[in-house]
C-alpha positions as CSV (number, residue, x, y, z in Angstrom):
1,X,53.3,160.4,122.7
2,X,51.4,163.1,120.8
3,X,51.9,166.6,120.2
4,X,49.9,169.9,122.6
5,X,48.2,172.6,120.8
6,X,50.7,175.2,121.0
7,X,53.2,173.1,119.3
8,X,51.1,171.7,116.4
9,X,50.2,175.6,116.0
10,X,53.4,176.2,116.1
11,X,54.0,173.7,112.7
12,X,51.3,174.1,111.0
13,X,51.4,177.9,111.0
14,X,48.3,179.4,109.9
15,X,46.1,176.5,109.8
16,X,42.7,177.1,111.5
17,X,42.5,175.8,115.1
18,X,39.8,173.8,114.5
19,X,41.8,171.5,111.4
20,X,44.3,171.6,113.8
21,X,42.5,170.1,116.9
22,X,41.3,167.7,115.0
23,X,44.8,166.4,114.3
24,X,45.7,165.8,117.7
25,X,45.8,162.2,117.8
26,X,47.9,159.6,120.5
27,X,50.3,157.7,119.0
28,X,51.6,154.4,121.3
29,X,54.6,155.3,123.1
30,X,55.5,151.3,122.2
31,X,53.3,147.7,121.5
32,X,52.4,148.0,124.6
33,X,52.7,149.1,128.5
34,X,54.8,146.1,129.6
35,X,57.5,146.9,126.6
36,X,60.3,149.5,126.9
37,X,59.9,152.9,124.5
38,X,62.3,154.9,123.1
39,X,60.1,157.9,123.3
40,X,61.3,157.6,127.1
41,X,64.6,159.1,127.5
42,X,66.2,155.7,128.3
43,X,66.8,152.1,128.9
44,X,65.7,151.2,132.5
45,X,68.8,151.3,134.7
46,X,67.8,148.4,136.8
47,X,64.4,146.1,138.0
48,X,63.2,147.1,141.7
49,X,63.8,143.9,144.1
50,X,60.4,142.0,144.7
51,X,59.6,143.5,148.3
52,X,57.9,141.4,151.3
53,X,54.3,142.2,150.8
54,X,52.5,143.6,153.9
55,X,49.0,142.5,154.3
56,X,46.5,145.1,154.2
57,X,42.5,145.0,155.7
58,X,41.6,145.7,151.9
59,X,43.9,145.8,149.3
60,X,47.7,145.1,149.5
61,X,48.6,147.5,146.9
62,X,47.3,150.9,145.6
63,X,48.2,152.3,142.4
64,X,47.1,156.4,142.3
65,X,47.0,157.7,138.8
66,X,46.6,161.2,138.4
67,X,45.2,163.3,135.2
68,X,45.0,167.1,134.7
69,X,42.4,169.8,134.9
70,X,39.0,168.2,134.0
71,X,35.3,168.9,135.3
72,X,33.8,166.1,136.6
73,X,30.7,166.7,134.1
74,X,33.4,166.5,131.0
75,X,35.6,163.5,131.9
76,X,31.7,161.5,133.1
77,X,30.6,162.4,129.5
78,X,33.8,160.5,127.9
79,X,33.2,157.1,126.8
80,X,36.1,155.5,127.9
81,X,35.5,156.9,131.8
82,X,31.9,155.6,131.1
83,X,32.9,152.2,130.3
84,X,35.6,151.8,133.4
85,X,32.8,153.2,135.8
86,X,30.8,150.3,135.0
87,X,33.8,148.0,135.7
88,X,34.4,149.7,139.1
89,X,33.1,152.6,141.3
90,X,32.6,155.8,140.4
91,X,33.3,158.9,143.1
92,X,31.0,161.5,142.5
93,X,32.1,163.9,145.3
94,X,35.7,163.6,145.1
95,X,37.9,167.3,145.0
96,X,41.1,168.7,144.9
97,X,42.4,171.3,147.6
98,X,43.4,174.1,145.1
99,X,44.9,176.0,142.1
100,X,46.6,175.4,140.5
101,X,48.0,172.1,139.7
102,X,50.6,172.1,142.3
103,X,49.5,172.3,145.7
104,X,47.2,169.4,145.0
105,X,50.4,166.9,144.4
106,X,52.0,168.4,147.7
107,X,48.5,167.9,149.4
108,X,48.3,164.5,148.7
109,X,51.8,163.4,149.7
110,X,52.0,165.5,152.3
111,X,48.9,166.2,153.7
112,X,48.9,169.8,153.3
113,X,49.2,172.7,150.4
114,X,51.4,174.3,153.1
115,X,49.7,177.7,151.4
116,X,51.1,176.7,148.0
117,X,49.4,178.5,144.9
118,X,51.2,178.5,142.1
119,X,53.6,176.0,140.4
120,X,57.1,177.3,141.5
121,X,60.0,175.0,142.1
122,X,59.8,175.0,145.9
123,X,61.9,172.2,148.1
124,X,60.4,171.2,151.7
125,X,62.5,170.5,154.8
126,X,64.3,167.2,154.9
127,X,62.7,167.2,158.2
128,X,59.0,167.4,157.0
129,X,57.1,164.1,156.9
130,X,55.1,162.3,153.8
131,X,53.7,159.6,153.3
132,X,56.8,157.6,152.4
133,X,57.9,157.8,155.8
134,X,54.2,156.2,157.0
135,X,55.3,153.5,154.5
136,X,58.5,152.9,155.4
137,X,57.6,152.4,159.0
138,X,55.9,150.0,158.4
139,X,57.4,148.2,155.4
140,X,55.5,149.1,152.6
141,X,57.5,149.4,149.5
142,X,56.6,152.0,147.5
143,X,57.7,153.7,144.3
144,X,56.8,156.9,141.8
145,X,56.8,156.5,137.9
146,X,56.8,159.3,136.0
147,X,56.2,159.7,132.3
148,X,59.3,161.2,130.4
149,X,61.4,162.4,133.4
150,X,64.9,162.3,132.2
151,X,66.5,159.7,134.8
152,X,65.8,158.5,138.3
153,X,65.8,160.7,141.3
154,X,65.6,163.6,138.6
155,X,65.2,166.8,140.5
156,X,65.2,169.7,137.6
157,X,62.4,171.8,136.6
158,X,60.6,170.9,133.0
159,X,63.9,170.2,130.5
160,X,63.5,172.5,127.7
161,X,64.5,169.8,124.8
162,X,62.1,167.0,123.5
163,X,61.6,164.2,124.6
164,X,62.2,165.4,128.3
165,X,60.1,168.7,127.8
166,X,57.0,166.3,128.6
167,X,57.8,165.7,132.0
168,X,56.5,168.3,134.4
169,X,58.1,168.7,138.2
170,X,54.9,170.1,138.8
171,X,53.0,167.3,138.6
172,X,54.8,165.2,140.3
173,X,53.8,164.3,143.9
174,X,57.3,163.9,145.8
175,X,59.3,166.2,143.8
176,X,60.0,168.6,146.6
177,X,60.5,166.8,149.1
178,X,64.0,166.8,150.7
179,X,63.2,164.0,152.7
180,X,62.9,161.4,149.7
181,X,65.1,163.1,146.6
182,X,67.9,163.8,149.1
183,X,68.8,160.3,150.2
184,X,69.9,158.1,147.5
185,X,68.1,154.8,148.1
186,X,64.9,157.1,148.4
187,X,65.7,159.0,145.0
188,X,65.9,155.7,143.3
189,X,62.3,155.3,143.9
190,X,61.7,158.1,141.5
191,X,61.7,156.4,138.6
192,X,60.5,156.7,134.6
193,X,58.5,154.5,132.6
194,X,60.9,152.3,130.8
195,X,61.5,151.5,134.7
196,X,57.4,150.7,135.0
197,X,57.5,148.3,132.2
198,X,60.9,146.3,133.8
199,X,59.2,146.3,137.3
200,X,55.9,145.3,135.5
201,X,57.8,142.4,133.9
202,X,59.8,141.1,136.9
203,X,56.5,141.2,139.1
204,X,58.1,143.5,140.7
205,X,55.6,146.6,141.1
206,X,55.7,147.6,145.3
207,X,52.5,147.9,147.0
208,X,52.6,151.9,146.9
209,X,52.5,153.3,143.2
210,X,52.0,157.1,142.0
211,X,51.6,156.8,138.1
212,X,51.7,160.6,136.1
213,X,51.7,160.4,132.6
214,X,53.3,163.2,130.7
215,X,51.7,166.6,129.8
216,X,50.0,165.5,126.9
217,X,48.9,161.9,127.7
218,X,47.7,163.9,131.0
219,X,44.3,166.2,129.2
220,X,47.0,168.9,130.6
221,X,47.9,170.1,127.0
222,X,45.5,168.4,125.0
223,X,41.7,167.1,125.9
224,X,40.0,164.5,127.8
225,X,39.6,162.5,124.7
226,X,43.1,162.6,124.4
227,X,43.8,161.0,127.8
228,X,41.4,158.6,127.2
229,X,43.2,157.1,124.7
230,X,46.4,157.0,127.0
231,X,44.1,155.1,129.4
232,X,43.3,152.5,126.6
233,X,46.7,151.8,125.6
234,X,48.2,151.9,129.1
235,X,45.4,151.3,132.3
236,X,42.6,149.0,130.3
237,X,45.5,146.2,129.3
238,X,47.3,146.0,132.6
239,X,43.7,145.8,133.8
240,X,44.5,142.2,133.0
241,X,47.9,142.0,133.8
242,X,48.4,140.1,137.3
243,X,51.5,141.8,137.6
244,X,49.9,145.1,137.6
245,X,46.3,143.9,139.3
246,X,46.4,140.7,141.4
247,X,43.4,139.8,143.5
248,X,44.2,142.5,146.2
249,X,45.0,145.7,144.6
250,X,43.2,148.9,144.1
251,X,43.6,151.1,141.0
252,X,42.7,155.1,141.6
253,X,42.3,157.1,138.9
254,X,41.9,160.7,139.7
255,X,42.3,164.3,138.6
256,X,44.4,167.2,140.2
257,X,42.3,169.6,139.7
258,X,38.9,170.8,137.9
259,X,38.8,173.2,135.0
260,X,36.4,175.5,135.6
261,X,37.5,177.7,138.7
262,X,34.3,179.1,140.0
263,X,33.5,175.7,140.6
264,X,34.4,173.8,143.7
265,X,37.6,171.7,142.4
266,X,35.0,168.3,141.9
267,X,36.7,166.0,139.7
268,X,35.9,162.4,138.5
269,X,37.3,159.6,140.4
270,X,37.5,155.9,139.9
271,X,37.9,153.1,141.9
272,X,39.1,150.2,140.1
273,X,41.1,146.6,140.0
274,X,40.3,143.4,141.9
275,X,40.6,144.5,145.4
276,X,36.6,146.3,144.6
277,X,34.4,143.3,145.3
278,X,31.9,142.6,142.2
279,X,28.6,143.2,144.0
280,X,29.9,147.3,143.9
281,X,31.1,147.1,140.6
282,X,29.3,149.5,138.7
283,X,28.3,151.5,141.8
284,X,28.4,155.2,143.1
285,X,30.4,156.8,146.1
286,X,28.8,160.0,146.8
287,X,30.9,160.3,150.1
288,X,32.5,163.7,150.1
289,X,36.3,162.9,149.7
290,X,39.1,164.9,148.3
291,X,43.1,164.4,147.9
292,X,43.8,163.8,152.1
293,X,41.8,160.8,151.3
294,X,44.6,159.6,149.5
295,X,46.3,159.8,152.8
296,X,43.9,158.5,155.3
297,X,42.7,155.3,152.8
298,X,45.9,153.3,153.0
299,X,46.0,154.7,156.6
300,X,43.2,152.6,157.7
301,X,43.9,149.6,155.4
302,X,47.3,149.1,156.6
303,X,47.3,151.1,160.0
304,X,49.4,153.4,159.4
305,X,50.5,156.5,161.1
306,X,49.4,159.8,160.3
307,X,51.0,163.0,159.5
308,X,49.3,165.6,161.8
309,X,48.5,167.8,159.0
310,X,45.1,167.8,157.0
311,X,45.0,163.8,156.9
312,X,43.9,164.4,160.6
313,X,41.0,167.1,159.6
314,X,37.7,164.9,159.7
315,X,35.8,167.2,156.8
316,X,38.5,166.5,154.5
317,X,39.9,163.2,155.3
318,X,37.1,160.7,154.4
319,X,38.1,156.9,153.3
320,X,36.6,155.6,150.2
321,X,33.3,154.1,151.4
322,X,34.0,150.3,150.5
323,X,37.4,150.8,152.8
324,X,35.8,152.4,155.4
325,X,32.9,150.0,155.5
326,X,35.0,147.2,155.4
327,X,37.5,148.4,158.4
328,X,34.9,149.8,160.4
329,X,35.8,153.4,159.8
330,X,32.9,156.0,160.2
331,X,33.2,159.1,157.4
332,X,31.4,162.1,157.9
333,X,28.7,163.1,156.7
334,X,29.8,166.8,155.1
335,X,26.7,168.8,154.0
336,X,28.1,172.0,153.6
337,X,31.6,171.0,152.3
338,X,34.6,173.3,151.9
339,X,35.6,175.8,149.4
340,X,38.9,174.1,147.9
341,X,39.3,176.2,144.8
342,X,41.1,178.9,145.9
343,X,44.8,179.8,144.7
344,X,47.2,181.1,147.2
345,X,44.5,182.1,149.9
346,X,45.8,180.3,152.7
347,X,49.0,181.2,154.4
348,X,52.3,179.0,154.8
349,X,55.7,178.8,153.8
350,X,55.2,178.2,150.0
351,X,52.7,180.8,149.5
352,X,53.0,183.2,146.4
353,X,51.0,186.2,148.2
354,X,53.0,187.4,150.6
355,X,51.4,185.2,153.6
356,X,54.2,183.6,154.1
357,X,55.0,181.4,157.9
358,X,57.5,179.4,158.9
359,X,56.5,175.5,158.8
360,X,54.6,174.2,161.8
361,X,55.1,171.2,163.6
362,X,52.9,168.5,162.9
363,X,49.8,168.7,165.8
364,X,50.5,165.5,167.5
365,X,47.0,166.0,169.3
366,X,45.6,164.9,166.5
367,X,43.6,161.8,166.2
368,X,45.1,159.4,163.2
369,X,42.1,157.7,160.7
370,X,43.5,154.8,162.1
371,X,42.6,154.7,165.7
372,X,45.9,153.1,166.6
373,X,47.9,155.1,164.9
374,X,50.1,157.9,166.3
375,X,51.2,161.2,164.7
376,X,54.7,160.5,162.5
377,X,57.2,162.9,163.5
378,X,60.3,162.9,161.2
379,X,63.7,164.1,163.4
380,X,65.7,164.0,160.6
381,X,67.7,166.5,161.1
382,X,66.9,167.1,164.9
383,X,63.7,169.3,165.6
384,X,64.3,171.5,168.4
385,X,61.7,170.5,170.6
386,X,61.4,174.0,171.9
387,X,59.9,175.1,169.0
388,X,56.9,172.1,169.4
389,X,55.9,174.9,171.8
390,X,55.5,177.5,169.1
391,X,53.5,174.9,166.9
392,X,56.4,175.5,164.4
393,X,59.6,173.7,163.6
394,X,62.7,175.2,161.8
395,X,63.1,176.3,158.4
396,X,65.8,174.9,156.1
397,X,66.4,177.3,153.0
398,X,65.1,176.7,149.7
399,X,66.9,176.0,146.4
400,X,64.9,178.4,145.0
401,X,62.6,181.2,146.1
402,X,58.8,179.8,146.8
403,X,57.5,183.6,146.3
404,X,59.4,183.3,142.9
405,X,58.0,181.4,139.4
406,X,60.9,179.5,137.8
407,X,61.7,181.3,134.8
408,X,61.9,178.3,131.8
409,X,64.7,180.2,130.1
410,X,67.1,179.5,132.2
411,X,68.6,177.2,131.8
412,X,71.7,176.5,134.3
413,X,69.1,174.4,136.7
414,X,68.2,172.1,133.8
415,X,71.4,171.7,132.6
416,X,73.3,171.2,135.9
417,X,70.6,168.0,137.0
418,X,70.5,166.8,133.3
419,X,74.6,166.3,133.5
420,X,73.6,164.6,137.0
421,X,71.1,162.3,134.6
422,X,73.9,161.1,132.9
423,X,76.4,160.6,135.0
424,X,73.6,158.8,137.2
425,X,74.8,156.9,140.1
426,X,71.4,155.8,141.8
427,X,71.2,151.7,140.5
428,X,69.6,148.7,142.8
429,X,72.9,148.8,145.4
430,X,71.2,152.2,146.8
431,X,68.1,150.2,148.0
């Protein structure tokens, strides 16, 4: 699982940083991706039912992993991102939406920062849509694995004690939402890596996946090189692995964020697994794409409803070329894109500077990526339709302060959803 800087440092005292560094090396979590580890908190409490698969145009299943904080020039120069490029396509103009890591997973779930900029534990509306509702409407199954989160449906901050402390909340793309870790059969779907490997094993993955890895196996604490070898243990042998990458499914591998600030948040993307037709393999997408197109790709492929929000913004919300080209979706052509590297400039209910607004209502003006489509609106609870007038819908009050940074030290969160962990009662009878 490996160790970050600060806590080698932390052992080895007064040892120069550089003999340090050079001891940060990954160590397999287990033989190998499809076999349980004990370096994951637990057993796997159950196997996932094997779901009706819905056809897609494309692909029938997408699996998104995400990585941490990279340039694009530093993970292109890595040899293991070299070698993958040649086995798929390589996005060069791919970017995240912000700083820092934050609103980028609420962007991509959600299709919107909602003026997000910092990593605070914020909880959104049970009546605020995401992508699992665009899924579920149609009958997608879908499910999140997360490296090192203590138990399914987990909804604490980081724990403070190892092995836990390697899971992030943070970093995690449908952490806040009320909508999925309030209902049980939904939290369920929140699930750890020992669960991966039993889903992986039963060919049971669903056709919807979010992989994180931990903090380390992530670059987030460590380095590119670092990650790379979490790649080759984990993504390079399930590359083979028809369980994980049958004829129709699409593998994205992706960063949150860049490194370098001044810099306009571009960060390597690949697009990989069997659903990328060989003549492309080895190819370049210089389309200019960023997390929304997370949203509006299994849009089109499936036609799926939209969310009103950003996936409905044509700048920002381009489809991977070989999609597009393949469902007769038109991108645009963005010659002067956006600056998405700010932090906290944009107003909204979760932002840290003071411009804080109440949630709006999804426009339901807007045009879906898929043509057919119409804008999702969740009434769960009941939106006053008055307030549609306003552009704004109601405000349900947050566990915890948006304006606020979760102080790590305390520890009364942790502890109250850990006892939750084990007295767990989420199994397969919620789905």
């Amino acid at each position: 699982m490996g160790y970050n800087v600060q806590r080698l440092l932390s052992l080895l005292g007064a040892i120069p940083l550089v003999l340090a560094a050079q001891t940060l090396v990954f160590s397999n979590p287990s033989n190998s991706p499809t076999e349980p580890s004990s370096n994951y908190v637990g057993s796997s409490n159950f196997t996932l039912p094997r779901a009706n698969r819905v056809p897609g145009e494309v692909f029938d299943r997408i699996i998104i992993i995400l990585l941490e904080n990279t340039d694009f020039a530093t993970a292109n120069s890595t040899p293991t991102f070299q070698q993958l490029a040649k086995e798929g396509i390589l996005v060069t103009n791919y970017h995240g939406v912000g700083h820092p890591s934050e609103p980028n997973y609420v962007a991509m779930a959600g299709g919107d920062t909602f003026g997000l900029g910092s990593d605070a534990f914020v909880d959104a509306p049970e009546n605020v849509s995401t992508i699992v509702d665009l899924l579920e409407e149609r009958g997608i199954s879908w499910a999140s694995y997360q490296e090192n989160m203590p138990c399914n449906g987990y909804n604490g901050m980081t724990p403070s004690s190892p092995p836990n402390e390697f899971y992030q909340r943070k970093h995690h793309q449908l952490a806040i939402w009320n909508s999925v870790k309030l209902r049980p059969r939904r939290a369920a779907l929140l699930r750890n890596m020992n669960d991966f490997a039993a889903d992986i094993n039963a060919n049971a993955l669903p056709q919807f996946v979010y992989i994180t890895p931990n903090i380390d196996n992530d670059a987030h604490d460590t380095t590119i090189e670092f990650a790379a070898q979490w790649l080759q243990f984990f993504l390079i042998p399930l590359l083979k692995n028809p369980n994980f990458n049958d004829d129709k499914t699409l593998v994205v591998v992706t960063f949150d964020e860049n490194e370098t600030g001044p810099l306009n948040n571009n960060v390597l993307t690949l697009l990989l697994g069997n659903a990328v037709p060989q003549r492309l393999r080895g190819t370049v997408d210089s389309t200019y794409l960023t997390h929304y197109s997370l949203l509006t790709t299994p849009q089109v492929n499936w036609g799926l409803d939209c969310l009103g929000r950003q996936d409905t913004n044509k700048t920002v919300a381009n489809v991977f070329s070989f999609v597009a080209e393949q469902v007769g979706f038109r991108n645009q052509v963005v010659t002067n894109p956006p600056l998405t590297n700010g932090t906290g400039t944009i107003p909204g209910p979760f932002n840290p500077n003071g411009m804080v607004t109440p949630f709006e209502a999804p426009n339901t003006r807007a045009q879906c990526a898929n043509s057919r489509g119409r804008v999702f609106v969740n009434n769960n609870p009941p939106i006053n339709p008055n307030l549609f007038a306003n552009g704004q819908c109601p405000q349900v009050a947050f566990s915890k302060d948006p304006n606020v940074q979760w102080n790590p030290s305390v520890d009364a969160k942790i502890a109250e959803e850990q006892a939750k962990c084990e007295a767990s009662t989420l199994s397969i009878d919620s789905l």
